[in-house]
MDAnalysis code that builds the backbone (N, CA, C; Angstrom):
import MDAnalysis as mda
import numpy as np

u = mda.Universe.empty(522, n_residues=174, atom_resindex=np.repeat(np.arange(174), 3), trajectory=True)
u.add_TopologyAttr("name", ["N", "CA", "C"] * 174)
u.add_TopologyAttr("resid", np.arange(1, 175))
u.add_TopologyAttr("resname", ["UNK", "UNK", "UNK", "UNK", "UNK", "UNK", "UNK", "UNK", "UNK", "UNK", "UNK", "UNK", "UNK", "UNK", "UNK", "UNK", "UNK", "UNK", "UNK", "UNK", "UNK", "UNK", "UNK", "UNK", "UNK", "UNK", "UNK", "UNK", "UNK", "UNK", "UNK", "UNK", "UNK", "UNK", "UNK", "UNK", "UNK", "UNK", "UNK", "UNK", "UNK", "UNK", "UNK", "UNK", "UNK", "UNK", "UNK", "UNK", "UNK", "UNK", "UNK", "UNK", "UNK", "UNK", "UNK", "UNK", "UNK", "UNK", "UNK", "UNK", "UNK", "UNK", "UNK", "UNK", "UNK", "UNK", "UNK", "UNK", "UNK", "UNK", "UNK", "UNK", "UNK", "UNK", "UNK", "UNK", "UNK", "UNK", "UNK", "UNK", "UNK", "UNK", "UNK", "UNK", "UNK", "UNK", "UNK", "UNK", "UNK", "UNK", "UNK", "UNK", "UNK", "UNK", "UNK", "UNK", "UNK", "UNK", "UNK", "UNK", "UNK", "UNK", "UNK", "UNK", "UNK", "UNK", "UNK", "UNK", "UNK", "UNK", "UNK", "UNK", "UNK", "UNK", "UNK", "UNK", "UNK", "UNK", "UNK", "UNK", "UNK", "UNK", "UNK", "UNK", "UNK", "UNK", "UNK", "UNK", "UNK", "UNK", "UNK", "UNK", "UNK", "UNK", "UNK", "UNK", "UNK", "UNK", "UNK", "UNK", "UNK", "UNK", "UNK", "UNK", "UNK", "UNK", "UNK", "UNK", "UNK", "UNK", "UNK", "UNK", "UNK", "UNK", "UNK", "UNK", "UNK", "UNK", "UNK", "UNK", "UNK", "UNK", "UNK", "UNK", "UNK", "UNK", "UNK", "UNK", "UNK", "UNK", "UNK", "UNK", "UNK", "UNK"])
u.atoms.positions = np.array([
    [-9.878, -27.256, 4.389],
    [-9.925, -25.940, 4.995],
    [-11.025, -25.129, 4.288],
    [-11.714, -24.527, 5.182],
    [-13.127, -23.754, 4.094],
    [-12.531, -22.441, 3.425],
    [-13.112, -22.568, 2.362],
    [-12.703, -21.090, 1.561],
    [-12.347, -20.035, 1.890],
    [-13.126, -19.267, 3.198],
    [-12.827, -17.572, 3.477],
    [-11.927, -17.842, 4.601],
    [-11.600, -18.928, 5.403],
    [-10.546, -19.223, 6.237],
    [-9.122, -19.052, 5.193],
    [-9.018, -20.075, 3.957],
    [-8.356, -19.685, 3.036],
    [-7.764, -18.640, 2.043],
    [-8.791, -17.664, 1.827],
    [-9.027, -16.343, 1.467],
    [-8.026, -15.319, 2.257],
    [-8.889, -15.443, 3.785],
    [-7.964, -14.574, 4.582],
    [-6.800, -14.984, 5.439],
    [-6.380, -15.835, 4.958],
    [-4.852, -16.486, 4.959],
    [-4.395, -15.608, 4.005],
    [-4.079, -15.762, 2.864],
    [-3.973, -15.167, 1.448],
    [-3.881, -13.547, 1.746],
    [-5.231, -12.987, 2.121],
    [-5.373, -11.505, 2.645],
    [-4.538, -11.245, 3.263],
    [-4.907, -11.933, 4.656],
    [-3.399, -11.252, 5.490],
    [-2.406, -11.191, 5.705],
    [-1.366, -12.059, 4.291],
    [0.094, -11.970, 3.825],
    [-0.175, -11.469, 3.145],
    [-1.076, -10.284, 2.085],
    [-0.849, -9.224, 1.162],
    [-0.995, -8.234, 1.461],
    [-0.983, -8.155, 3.051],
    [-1.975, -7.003, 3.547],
    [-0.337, -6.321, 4.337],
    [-0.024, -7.567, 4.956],
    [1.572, -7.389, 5.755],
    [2.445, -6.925, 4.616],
    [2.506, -7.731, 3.878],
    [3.336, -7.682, 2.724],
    [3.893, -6.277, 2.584],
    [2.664, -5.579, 1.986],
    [2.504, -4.229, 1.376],
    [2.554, -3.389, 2.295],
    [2.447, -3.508, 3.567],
    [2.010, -2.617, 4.911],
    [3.864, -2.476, 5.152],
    [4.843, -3.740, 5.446],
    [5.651, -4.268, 5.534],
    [6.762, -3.585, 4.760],
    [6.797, -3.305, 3.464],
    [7.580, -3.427, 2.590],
    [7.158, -2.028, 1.718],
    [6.804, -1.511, 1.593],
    [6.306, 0.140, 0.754],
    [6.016, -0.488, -1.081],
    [5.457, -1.931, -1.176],
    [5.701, -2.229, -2.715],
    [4.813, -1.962, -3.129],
    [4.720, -1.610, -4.562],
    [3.821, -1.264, -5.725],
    [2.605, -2.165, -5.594],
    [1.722, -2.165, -6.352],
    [0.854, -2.798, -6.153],
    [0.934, -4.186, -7.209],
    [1.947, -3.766, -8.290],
    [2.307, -4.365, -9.256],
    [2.917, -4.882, -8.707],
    [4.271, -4.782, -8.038],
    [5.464, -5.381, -7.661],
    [4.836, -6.879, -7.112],
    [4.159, -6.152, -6.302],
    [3.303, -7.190, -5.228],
    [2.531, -8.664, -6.113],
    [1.767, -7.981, -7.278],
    [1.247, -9.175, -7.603],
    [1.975, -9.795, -8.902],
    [2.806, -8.982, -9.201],
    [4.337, -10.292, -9.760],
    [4.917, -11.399, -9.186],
    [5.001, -11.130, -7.883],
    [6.355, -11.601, -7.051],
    [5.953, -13.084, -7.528],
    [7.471, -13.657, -7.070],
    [7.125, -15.131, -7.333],
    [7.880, -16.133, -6.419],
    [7.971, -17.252, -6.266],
    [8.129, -17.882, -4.823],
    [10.294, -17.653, -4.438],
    [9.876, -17.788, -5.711],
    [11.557, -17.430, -5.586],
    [11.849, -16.062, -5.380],
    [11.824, -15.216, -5.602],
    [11.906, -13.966, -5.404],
    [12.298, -13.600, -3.805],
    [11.651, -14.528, -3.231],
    [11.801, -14.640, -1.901],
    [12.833, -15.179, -1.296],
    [13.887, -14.191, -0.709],
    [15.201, -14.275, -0.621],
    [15.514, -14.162, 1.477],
    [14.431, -15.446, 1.798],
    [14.564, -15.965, 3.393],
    [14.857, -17.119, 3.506],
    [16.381, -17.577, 3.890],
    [16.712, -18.481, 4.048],
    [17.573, -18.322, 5.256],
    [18.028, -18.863, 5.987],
    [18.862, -18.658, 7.061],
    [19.529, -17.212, 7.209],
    [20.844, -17.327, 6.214],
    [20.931, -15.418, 6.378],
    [20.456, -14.331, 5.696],
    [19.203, -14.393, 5.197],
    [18.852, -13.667, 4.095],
    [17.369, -13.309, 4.574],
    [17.501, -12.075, 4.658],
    [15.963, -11.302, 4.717],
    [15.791, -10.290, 3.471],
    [15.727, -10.543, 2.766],
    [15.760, -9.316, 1.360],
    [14.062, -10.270, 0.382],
    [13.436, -9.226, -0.249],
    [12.544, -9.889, -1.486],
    [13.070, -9.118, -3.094],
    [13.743, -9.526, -4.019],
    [13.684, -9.247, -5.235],
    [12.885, -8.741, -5.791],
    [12.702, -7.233, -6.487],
    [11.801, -7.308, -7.179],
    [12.274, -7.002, -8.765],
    [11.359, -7.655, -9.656],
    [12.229, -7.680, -11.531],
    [11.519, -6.769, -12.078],
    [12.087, -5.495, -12.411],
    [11.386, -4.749, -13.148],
    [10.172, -3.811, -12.607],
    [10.598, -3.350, -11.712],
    [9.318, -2.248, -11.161],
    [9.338, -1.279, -12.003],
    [8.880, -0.235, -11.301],
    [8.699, 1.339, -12.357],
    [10.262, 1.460, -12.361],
    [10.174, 1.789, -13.824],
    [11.201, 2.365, -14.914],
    [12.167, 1.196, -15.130],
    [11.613, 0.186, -15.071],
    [12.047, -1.015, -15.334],
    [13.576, -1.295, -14.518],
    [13.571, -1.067, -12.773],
    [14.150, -0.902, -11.870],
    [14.027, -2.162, -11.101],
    [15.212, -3.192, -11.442],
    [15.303, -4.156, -10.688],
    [16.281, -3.815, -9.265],
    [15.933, -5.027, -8.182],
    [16.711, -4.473, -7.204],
    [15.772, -5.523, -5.866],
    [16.665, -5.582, -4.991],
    [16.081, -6.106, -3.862],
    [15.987, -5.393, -2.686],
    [14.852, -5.590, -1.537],
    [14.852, -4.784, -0.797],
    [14.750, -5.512, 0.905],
    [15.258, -5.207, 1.730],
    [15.212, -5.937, 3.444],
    [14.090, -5.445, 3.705],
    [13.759, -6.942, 4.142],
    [12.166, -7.195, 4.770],
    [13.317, -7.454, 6.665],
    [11.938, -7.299, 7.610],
    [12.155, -7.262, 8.856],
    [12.024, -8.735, 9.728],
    [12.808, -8.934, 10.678],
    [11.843, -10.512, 10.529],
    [11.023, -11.209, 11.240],
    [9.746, -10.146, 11.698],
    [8.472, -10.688, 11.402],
    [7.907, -10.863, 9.999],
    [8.505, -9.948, 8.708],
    [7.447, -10.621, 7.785],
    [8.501, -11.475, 7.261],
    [9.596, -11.613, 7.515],
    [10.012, -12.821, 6.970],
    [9.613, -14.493, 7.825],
    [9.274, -14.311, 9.141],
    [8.721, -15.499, 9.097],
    [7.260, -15.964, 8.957],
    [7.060, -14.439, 8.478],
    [5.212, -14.337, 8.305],
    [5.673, -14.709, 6.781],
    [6.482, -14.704, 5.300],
    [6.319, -15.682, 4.798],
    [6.951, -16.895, 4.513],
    [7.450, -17.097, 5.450],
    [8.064, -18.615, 5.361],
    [6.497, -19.658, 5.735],
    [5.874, -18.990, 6.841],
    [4.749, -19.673, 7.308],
    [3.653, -20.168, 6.089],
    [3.307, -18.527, 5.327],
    [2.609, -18.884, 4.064],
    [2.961, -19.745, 3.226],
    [4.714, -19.729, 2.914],
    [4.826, -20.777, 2.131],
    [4.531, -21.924, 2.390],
    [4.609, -22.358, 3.575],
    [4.148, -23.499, 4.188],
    [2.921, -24.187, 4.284],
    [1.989, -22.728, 4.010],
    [0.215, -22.961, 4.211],
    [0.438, -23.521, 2.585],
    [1.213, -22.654, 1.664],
    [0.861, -22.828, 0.355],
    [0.905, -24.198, -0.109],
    [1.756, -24.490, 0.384],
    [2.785, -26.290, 0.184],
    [1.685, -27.341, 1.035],
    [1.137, -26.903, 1.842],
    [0.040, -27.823, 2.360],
    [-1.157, -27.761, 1.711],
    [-1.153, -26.696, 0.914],
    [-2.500, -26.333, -0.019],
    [-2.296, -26.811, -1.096],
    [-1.467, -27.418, -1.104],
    [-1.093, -28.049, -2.622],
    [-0.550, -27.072, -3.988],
    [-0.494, -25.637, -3.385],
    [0.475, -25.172, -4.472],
    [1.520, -25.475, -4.561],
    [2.262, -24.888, -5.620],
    [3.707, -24.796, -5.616],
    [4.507, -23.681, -5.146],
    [5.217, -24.200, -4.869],
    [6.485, -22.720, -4.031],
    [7.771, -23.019, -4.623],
    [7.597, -23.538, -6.115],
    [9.059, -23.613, -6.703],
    [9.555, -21.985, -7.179],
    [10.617, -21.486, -7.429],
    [11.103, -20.329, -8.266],
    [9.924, -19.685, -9.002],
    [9.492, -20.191, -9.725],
    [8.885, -20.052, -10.877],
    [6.992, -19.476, -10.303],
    [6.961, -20.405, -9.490],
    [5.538, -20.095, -8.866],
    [4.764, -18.711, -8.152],
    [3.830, -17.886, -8.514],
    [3.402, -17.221, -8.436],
    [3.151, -16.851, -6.715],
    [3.685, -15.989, -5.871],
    [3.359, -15.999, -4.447],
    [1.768, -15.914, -4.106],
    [0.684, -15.289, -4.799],
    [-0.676, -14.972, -4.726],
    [-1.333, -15.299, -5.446],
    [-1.774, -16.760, -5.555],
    [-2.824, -17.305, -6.482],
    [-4.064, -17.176, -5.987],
    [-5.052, -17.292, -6.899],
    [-6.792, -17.115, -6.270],
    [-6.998, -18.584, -6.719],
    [-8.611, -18.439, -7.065],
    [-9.048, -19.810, -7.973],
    [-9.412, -19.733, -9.351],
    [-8.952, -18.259, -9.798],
    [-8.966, -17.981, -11.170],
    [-7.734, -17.695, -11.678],
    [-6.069, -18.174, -10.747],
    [-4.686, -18.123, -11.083],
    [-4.174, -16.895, -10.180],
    [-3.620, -16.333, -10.764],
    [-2.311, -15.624, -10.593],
    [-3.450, -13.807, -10.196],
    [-3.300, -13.541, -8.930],
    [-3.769, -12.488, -8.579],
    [-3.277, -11.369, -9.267],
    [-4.019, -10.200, -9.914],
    [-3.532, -9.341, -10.301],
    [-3.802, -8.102, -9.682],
    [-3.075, -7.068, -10.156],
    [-3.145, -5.075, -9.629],
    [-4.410, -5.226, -8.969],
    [-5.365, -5.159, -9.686],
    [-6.644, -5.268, -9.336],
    [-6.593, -5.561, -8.607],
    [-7.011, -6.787, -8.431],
    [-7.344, -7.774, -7.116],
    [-6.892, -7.370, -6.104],
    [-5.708, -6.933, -5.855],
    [-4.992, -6.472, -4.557],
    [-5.207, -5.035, -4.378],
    [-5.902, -3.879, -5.215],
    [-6.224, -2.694, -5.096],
    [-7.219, -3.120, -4.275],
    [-8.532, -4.123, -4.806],
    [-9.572, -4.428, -4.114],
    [-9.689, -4.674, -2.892],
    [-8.570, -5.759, -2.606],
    [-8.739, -6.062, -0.900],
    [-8.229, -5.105, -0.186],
    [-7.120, -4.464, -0.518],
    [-6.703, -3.211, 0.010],
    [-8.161, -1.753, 0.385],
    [-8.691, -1.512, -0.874],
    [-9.933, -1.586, -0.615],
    [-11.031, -1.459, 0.528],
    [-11.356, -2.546, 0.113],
    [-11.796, -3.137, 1.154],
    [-11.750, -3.245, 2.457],
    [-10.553, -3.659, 3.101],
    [-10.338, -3.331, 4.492],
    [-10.155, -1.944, 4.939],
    [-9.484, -1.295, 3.719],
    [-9.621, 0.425, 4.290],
    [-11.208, 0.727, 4.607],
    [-12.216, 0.236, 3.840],
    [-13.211, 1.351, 4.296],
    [-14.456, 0.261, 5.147],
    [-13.485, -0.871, 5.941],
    [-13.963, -1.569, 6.788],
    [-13.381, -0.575, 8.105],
    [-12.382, 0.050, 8.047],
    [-11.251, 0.420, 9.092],
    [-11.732, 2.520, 8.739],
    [-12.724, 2.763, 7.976],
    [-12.721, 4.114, 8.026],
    [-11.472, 4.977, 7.193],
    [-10.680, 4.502, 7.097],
    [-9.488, 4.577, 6.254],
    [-9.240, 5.028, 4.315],
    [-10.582, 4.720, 4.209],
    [-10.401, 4.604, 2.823],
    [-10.482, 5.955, 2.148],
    [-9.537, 6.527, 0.931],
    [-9.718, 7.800, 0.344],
    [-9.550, 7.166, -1.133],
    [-10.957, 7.915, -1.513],
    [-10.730, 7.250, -3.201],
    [-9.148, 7.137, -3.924],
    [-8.869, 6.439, -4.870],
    [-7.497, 6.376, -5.787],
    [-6.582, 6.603, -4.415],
    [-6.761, 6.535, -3.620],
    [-5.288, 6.232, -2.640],
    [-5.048, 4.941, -1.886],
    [-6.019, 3.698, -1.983],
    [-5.786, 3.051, -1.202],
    [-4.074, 2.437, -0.859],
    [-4.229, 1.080, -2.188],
    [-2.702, 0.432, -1.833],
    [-1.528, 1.812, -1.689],
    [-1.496, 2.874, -2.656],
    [-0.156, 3.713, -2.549],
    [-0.291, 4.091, -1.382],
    [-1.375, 4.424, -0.864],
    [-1.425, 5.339, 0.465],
    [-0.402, 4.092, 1.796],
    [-0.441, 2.706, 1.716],
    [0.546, 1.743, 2.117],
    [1.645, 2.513, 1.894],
    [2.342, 2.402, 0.734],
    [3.250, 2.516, 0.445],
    [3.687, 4.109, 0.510],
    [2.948, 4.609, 0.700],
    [3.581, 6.300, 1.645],
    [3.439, 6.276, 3.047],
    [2.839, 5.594, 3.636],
    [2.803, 5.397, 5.178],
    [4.041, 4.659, 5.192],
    [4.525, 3.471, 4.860],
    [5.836, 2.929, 5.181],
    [6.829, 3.845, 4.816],
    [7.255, 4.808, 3.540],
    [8.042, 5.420, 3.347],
    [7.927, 6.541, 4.739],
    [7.245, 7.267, 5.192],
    [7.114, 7.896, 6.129],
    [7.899, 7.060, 7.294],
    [7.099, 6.217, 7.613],
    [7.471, 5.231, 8.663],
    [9.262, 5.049, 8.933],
    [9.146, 4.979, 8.084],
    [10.956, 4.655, 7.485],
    [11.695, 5.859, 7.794],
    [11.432, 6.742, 7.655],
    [12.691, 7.579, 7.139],
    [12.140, 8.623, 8.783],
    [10.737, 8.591, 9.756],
    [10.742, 9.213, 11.401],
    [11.401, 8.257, 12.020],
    [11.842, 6.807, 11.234],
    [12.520, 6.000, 12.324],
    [13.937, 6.432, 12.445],
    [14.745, 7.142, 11.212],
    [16.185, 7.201, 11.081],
    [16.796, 8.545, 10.685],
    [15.578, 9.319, 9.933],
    [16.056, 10.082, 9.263],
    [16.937, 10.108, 8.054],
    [16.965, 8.906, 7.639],
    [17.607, 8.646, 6.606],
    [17.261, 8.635, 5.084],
    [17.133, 9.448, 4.508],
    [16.476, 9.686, 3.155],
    [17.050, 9.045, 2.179],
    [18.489, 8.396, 2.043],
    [18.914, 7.745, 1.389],
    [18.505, 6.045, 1.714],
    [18.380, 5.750, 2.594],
    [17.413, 4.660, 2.941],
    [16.167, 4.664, 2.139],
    [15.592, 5.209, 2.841],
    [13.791, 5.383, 1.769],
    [14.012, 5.140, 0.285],
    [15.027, 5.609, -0.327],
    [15.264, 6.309, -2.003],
    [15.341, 4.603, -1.898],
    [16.623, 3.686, -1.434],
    [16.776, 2.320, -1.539],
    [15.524, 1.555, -1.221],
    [14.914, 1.475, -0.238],
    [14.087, 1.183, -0.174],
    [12.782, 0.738, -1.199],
    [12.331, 2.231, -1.160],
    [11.525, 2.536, -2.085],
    [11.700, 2.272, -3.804],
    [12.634, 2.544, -4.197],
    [13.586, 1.696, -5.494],
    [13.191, 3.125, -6.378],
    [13.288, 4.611, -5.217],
    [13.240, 5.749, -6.673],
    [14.514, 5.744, -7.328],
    [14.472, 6.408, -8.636],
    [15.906, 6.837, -9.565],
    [16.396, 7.775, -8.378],
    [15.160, 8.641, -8.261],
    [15.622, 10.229, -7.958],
    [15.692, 10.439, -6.381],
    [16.280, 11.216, -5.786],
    [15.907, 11.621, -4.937],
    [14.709, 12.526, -4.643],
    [14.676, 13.182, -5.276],
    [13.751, 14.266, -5.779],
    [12.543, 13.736, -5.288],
    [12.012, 12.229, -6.119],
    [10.738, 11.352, -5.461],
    [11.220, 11.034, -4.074],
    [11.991, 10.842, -3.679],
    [11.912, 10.746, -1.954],
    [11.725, 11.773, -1.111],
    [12.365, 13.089, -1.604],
    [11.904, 14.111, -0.247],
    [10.555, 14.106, 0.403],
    [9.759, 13.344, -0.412],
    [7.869, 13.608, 0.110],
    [7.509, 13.221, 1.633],
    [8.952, 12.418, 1.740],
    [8.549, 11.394, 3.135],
    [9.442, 12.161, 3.932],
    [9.791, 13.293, 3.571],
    [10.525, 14.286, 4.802],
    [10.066, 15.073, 5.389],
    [9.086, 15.373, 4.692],
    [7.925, 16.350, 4.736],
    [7.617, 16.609, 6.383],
    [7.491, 17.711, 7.120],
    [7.853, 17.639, 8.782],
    [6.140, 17.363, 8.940],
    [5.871, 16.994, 10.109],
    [4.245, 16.955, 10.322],
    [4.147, 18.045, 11.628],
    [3.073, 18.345, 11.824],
    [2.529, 19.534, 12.716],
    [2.638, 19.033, 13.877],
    [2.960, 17.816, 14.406],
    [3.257, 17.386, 15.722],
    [4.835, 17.341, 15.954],
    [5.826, 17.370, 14.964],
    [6.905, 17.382, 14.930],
    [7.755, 18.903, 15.219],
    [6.745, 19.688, 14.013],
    [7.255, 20.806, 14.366],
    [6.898, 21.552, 15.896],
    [5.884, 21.303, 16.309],
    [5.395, 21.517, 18.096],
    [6.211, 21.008, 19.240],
    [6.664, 19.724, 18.888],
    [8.078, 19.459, 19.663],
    [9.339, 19.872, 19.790],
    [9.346, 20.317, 18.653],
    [10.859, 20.944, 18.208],
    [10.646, 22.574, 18.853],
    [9.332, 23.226, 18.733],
    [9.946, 24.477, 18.999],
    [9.541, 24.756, 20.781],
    [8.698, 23.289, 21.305],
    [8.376, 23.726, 22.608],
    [9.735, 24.000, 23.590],
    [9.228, 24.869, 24.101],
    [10.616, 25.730, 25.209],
    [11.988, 25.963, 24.115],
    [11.759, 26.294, 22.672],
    [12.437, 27.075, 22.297],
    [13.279, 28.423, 22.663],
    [12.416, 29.407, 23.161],
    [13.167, 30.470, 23.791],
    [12.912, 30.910, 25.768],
    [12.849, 29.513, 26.151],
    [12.581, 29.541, 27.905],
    [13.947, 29.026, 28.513],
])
């Protein structure tokens, strides 16, 4: 298989991943094959030790759960490993790190016009928290989700937007 065919295999399960799931950028390039908790009844990914040293697992949806069962599959034909222990995002210099995944994140933002300095990957991970909580309204969701202590860090994604409030007050007093 040629390299950038390979590459953006790789890309576009870190890209879902994070788009998918609201994870750190760290979280992300920890994970490890086990961590990955899709097996028949199980859609959840583990994560060990995020910020404030906050373990906990979180439900994935299941398109990206069979978006990575598939990878594992590319991986296992690629001759990695997908035991427990094995790293989900290897390059050809090992085990992908923060970096690396700030970069491609990066990258496709300011392929896509998207990009605002120091916000790329978090800016993911506040679009899904958003995402999350106009689907239900559920702020105690997001807090799980998201893996804050506080609530306090979740209200951000309650925050009303200027198209919301225009709906709400049209034909208010008619």
């Amino acid at each position: 298989m040629q390299k950038d065919k390979i590459t953006g295999i790789r890309e576009w399960m870190a890209i879902d991943l994070l788009t998918s799931t609201g994870l750190r950028v760290s979280e992300a390039a920890n994970l490890k094959c086990g961590d990955l908790k899709i097996g028949y009844s199980e859609s959840k990914i583990f994560i060990h030790n995020g910020k404030g040293c906050i373990s906990g697992h979180i439900i994935i949806h299941e398109a990206l759960k069979k978006h990575l069962k598939q990878f594992l599959a590319f991986k296992q034909a690629s001759g990695e490993g997908i035991r427990e222990d094995d790293f989900l995002f290897l390059g050809q210099r090992g085990k992908w790190t923060s970096q690396a995944i700030q970069q491609l994140v990066k990258k496709y933002l300011k392929a896509l016009n998207l990009y605002e300095p120091g916000k790329a990957v978090h800016a993911l991970r506040h679009s899904y928290g958003v995402e999350l909580y106009s689907k239900e309204k559920d702020l105690r969701a997001v807090q799980k989700q998201l893996r804050h202590i506080s609530i306090q860090s979740t209200l951000i994604y309650a925050d009303v937007t200027e198209e919301a409030i225009a709906s709400q007050i049209k034909g208010l007093w008619q």
